[in-house]
C-alpha positions, 0 to 999 in steps of 0.5 A, a space after each residue: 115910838 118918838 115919831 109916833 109922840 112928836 105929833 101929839 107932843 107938839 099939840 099939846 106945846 100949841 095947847 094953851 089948855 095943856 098942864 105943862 103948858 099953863 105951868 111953864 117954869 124953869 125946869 130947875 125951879 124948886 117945887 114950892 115954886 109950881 102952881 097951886 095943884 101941881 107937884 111930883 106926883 100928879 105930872 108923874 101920873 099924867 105922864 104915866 097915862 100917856 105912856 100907857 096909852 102909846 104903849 097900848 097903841 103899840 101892842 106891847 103889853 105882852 112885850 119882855 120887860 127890856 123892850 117896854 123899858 127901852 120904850 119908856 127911856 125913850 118916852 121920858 128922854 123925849 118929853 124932857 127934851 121938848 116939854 118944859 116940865 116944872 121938875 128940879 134935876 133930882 125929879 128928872 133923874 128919878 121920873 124915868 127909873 120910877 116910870 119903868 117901875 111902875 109900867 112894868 109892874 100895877 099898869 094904870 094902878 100905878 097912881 093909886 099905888 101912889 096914893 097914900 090915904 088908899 088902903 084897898 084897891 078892887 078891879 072888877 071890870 076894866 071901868 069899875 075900879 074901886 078904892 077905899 079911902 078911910 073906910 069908904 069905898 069909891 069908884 074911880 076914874 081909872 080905867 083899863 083897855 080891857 080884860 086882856 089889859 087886867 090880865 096882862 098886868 096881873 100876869 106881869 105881877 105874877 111873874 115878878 114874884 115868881 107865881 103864875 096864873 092861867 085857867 089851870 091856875 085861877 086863883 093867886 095869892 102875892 105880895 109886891 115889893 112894898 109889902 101890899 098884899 095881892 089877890 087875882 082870880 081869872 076865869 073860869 072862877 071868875 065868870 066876868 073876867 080877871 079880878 084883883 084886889 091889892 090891900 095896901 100897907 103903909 111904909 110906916 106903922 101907926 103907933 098906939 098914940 096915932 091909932 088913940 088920936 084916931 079913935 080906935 081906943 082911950 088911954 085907960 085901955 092902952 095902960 091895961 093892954 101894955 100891963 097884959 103884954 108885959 106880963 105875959 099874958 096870952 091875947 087874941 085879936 079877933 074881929 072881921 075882914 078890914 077891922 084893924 087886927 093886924 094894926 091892934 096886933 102891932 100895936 099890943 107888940 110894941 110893949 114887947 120888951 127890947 130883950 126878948 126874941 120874937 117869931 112872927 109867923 105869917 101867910 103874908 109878912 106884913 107885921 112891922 115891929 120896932 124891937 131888934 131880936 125878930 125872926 120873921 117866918 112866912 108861908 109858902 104856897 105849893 110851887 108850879 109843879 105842887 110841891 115846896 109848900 109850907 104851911 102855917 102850921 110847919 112854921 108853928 112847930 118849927 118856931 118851937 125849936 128856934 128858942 123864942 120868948 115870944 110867938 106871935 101868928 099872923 092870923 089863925 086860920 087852920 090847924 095851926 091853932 092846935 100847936 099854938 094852944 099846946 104852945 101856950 100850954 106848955 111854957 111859950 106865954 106871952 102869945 098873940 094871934 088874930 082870928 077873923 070872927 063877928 064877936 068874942 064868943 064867936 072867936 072861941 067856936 072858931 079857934 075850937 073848929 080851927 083845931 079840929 082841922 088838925 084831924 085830931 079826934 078830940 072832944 069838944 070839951 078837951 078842946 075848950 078846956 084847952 083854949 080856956 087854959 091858953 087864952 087870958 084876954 080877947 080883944 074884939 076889933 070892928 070897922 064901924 059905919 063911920 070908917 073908924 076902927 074901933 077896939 068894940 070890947 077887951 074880954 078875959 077869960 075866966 073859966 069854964 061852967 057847964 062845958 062853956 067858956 066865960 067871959 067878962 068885959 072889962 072895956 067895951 064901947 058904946 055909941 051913943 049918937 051920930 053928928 052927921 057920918 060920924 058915930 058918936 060914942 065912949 070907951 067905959 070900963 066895966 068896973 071889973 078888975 081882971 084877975 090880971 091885976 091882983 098877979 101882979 101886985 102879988 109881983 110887986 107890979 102897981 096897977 092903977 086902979 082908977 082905969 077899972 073905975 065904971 064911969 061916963 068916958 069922953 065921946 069919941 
């Protein structure tokens, strides 16, 4: 491979145009002292593009993972041999464990995986490569060989996690080692070729002051939903793909008290939550030859044995919504879920059609009086046209009437303009004062009551 390299090594010294060579420093200089543009990350992605391409060149996609790391020692030890590469000593000795990583695993992904403003990367074809960047999707300039190339990749994914995929096997579902979550199809379901798609999760999560200074809600909000946590009360978070439910999710946790024992049950355990006494329960699909798996609903009634204070589900979305409601039911409050729905009344309908896959024969009306009876405060979540996700309304159930459940908003939002992209709009209480309030001052608990006073909120 060194013989292979030297010739375009030894160009790119003689290139006055080269990156390197426009930037030569002591290879020990700091990294404040490179140029302007020029840090860690960009010479580990140009370096990572060139790796690729002479591995490509070589046909070793489909080699063992010690042949292509023995190939990008040598890449690495011979470009810090003849190239005078701005990096410090640390950098030098990280640049080759972290190259072999990152070959090894998302391919020419590796610096948007990088990237930490990225929240979303699609591959749909070996040029249409997309990410989104605060809310916005953008096609990018990366690219691969060919569908053999996204194949070879998402195989090398597969096989790390110990899943695999072929045409017997189309469809996959996955979490890498940082937590991002992964989902890949290959033909025949996708007719174009292999697909993948990587939702990405910050190494840190954003607290309820980050996400209020980001616009998702105002502090009246906050104080009512840290009351509701505290007291108990049951919450649903419901919103559409993308909304921030598992960001409101962490959010509302965080006013879990320390005390407390917490389950969390999850199809792909993303939750991130600062309280020490967590049992984290994940799903598990069925296994090569069908068997092994464990559903969301298992977890459910296995969680109930574990002597929790608080279960929180990642997500509803089957029968496990039937042993959440009897758990809410029956002495376990304080839950919290999300569910993917278009508004509040349409969570209801969902949950109410989630427990008919439990394959019990129930009425319609049970199951309602069932739901009425376990939830007290939905919380709708949307991603507006601007990227900001918002908390659009906070809703409490207060009953049933003619076979229907009601609601009253007690926090909505409400745009009132644009200024260019951006939506110009206010959180406003309603001036109702939930039945939450009185409980608890008949407890001894102080609500204010300036934060249900109906008034003109600032624009957000």
């Amino acid at each position: 491979m060194a013989t292979d390299v030297n010739a375009r090594l030894r160009q790119e010294d003689r290139d006055p145009n080269h990156d390197y060579a426009r930037n030569r420093e002591t290879p020990g200089a700091p990294v404040g002292a490179r140029g302007p543009g020029v840090d860690y990350l960009s010479i580990k992605a140009r370096l990572h593009a060139r790796l690729l391409d002479e591995i490509g060149e070589r046909s070793m996609y489909g080699s063992g993972e010690d042949a292509i790391a023995r190939a990008v020692t040598e890449f690495v030890s011979h470009v810090l041999q003849t190239e005078n590469i701005p990096l410090n000593t640390e950098e030098r000795e990280r640049l080759a464990e972290e190259l072999t990583q990152e070959t090894l695993g998302v391919g020419p992904l590796a610096p948007l995986m990088a990237d930490p403003a990225v929240t979303d990367i699609l591959v749909n074809a070996p040029d249409r490569i997309y990410v989104e960047r605060f809310g916005r999707l953008t096609l990018t300039d990366v690219r691969f060989r060919d569908h053999e190339h996204i194949l070879r990749v998402i195989e090398r994914i597969a096989a790390r996690v110990g899943r695999r995929i072929d045409s017997g096997a189309p469809m996959v579902d996955m979490r890498l080692p940082d937590g991002s979550r992964v989902n890949a199809t290959v033909p025949p379901v996708s007719i174009d070729g292999p697909t993948l798609s990587i939702r990405r999760f910050g190494r840190q999560r954003l607290k309820r002051e980050d996400l209020m200074r980001l616009g998702m809600f105002n502090k009246e909000m906050m104080i009512f939903l840290e009351h509701a946590v505290r007291a108990r009360r049951n919450v649903l978070i419901s919103g559409g793909t993308g909304a921030g439910k598992s960001t409101a999710l962490g959010a509302l946790a965080e006013s879990i008290p320390d005390s407390e024992r917490i389950v969390t049950i999850e199809d792909t355990a993303e939750l991130m939550l600062d309280q020490d006494h967590i049992v984290r329960l994940e799903t598990r699909p069925p296994n090569i030859e069908g068997r092994g798996v464990v559903t969301a609903r298992d977890l459910v009634i296995n969680a109930l044995r574990m002597r929790p204070d608080r279960i929180i589900v990642g997500e509803c979305r089957g029968a496990e919504a039937l042993d959440m409601l009897q758990s809410m039911n029956t002495g376990h409050d304080g839950g919290m879920t999300t569910v993917h729905a278009n508004s509040p009344r349409d969570a209801l309908n969902r949950l109410e059609t989630m427990v008919l896959m439990a394959g019990l024969e129930l009425p319609s009306r049970a199951i309602r009086e069932q739901i009425v009876s376990a939830l007290h405060f939905i919380v709708h979540v949307r991603r507006c046209d601007d990227g900001v996700r918002r908390i659009e309304s906070i809703a409490e159930i207060t009953g049933m009437e003619n076979g229907t459940p009601l609601l009253q908003d007690v926090f909505k939002y409400q745009q009132t303009g644009r200024q260019g992209r951006k939506q110009i709009g206010d959180f406003s209480a309603t001036g109702i004062v939930p039945k939450l309030v009185h409980d608890l001052r008949d407890r001894g608990v102080e609500v204010p009551l300036n934060i249900f006073q109906k008034h003109d909120g600032a624009d957000v």
